[in-house]
C-alpha positions as CSV (number, residue, x, y, z in Angstrom):
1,X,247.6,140.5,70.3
2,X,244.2,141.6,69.3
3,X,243.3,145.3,68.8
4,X,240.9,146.9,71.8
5,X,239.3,150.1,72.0
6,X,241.7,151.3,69.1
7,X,245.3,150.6,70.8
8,X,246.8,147.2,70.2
9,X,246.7,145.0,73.9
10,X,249.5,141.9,74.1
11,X,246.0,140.3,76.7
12,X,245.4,142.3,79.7
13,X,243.2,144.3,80.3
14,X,243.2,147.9,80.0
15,X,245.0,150.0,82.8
16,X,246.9,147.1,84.2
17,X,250.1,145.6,84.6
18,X,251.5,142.0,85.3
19,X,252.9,142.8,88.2
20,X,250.5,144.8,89.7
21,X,246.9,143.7,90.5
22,X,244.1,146.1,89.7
23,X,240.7,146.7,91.3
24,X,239.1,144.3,88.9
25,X,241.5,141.9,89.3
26,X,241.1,141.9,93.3
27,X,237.1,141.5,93.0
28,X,237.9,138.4,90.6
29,X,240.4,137.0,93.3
30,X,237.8,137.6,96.1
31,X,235.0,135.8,93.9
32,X,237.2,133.1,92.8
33,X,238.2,132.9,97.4
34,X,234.8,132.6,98.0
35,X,233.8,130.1,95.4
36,X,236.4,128.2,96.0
37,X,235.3,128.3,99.9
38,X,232.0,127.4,98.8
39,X,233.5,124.5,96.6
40,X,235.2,123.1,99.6
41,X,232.1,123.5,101.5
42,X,230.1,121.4,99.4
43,X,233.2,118.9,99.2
44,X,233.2,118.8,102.6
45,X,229.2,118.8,102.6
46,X,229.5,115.9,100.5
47,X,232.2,113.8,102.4
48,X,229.6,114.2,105.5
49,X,226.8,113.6,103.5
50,X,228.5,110.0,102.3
51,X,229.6,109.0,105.2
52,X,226.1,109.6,106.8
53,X,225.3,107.3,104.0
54,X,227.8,104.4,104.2
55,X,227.1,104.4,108.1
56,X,223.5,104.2,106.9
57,X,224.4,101.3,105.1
58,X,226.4,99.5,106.9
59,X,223.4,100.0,110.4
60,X,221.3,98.3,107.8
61,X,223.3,95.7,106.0
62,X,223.9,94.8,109.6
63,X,220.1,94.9,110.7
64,X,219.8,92.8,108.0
65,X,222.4,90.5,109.3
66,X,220.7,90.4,112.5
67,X,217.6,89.5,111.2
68,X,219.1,86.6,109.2
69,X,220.5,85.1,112.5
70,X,216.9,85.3,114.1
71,X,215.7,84.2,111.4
72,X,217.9,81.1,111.0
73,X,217.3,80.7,115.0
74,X,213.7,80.4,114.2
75,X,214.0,78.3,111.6
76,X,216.3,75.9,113.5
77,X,213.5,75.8,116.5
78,X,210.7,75.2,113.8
79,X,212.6,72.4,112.6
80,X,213.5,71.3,116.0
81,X,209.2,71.2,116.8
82,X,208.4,69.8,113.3
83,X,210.7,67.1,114.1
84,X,209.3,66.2,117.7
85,X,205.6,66.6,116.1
86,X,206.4,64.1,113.8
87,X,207.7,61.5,116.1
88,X,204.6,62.2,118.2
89,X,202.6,61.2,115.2
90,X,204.2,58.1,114.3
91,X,204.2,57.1,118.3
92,X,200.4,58.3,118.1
93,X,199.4,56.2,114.4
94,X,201.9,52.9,116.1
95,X,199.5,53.0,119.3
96,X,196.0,53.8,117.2
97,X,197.5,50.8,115.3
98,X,197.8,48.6,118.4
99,X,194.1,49.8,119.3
100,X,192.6,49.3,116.4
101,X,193.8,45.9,116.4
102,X,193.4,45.4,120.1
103,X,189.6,46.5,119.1
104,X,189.3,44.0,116.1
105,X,190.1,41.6,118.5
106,X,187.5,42.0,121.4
107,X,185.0,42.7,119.1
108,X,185.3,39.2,117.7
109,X,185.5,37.5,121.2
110,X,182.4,39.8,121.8
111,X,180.9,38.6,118.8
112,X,181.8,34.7,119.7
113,X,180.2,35.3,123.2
114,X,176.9,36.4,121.5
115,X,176.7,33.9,119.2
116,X,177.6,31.3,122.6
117,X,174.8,32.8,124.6
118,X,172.6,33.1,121.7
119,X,172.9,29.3,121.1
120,X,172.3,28.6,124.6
121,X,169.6,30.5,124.8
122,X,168.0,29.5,121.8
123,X,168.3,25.9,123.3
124,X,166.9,26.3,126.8
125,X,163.9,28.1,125.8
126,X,162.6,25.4,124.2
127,X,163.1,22.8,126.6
128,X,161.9,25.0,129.4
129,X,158.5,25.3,127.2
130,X,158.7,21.7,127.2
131,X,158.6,21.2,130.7
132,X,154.6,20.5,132.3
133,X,152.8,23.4,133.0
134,X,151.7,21.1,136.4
135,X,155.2,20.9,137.7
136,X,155.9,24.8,138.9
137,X,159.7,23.0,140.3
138,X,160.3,21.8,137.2
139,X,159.5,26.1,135.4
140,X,162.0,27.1,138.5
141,X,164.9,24.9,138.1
142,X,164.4,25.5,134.0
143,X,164.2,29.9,134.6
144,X,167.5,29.0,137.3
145,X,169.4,27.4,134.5
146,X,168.5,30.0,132.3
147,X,169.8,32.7,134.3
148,X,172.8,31.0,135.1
149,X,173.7,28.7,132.6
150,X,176.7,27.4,133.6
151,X,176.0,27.7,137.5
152,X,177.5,29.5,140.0
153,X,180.7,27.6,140.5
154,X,182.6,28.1,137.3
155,X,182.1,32.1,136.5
156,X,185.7,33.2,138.1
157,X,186.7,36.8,138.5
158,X,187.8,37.3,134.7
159,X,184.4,36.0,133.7
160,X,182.2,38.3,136.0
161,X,184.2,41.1,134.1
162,X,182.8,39.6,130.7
163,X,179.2,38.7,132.6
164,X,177.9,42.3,132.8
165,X,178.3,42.8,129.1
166,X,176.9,39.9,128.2
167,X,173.9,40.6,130.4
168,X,173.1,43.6,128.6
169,X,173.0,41.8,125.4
170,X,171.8,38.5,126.4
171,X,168.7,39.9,125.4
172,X,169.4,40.9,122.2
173,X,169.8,37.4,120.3
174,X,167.1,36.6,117.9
């Protein structure tokens, strides 16, 4: 009990009962209505609101997840490609291996040829210098076995292959 405007109150407020609301009383009931409409509002305001947000989520954790399986398709192809580049290259280095080698190899018959027609020429030069400047038979038959110094009869097909090369640097020697 507290003492209120001069009378003693047992805690309501003046010119009311228990029992019966006042006019006061009614306008705190109607505020404390509508509040608690507009707390129910906002609840519901807010359930929306996080559901917008969980399906938010979840659209992106599965865009994510999406992009994860494209991502591991592309990086299955890429591996795929990396894979069949490489075998290319080793096929590639194997056969460059083969060539070089292949190379290596004619270049030294190419070498021995020179050196052959080199030889050869170096020794019927001289004798065709030997030969009398009287005889002009003797010059002919000399330049014919120069030209062709193993006659006619033994180049076969494999060797008129080899002949043109050897033409072009039959001149060459020193």
């Amino acid at each position: 009990m507290s003492l209120s405007g001069g009378t003693f109150s047992n805690g309501t407020s003046s010119g009311s009962s228990r029992g019966t609301p006042s006019f006061g009383s009614e306008a705190d009931m109607e505020l404390q209505a509508r509040m608690e409409l507009k707390r129910k509002r906002r609840m519901e305001s807010n359930r929306e609101s996080a559901k917008r947000s969980r399906q938010r989520k979840q659209q992106h954790l599965d865009d994510l997840n999406s992009q994860v399986d494209q991502l591991r398709t592309t990086k299955q192809q890429l591996i795929t490609a990396l894979n069949i580049t490489t075998q290319n290259y080793a096929a590639a280095e194997a056969q460059n291996s083969v060539l070089r080698t292949q190379m290596m190899e004619l270049e030294s018959r190419l070498s021995a040829l020179r050196e052959i027609i080199c030889f050869m020429n170096a020794n019927q030069v001289p004798a065709a210098a030997t030969i009398s400047a009287n005889n002009p038979s003797a010059i002919m038959s000399a330049t014919a076995n120069y030209n062709d110094p193993f006659g006619a009869s033994t180049w076969n097909s494999g060797m008129q292959m080899v002949q043109q090369p050897i033409d072009h640097f039959l001149y060459q020697c020193f």
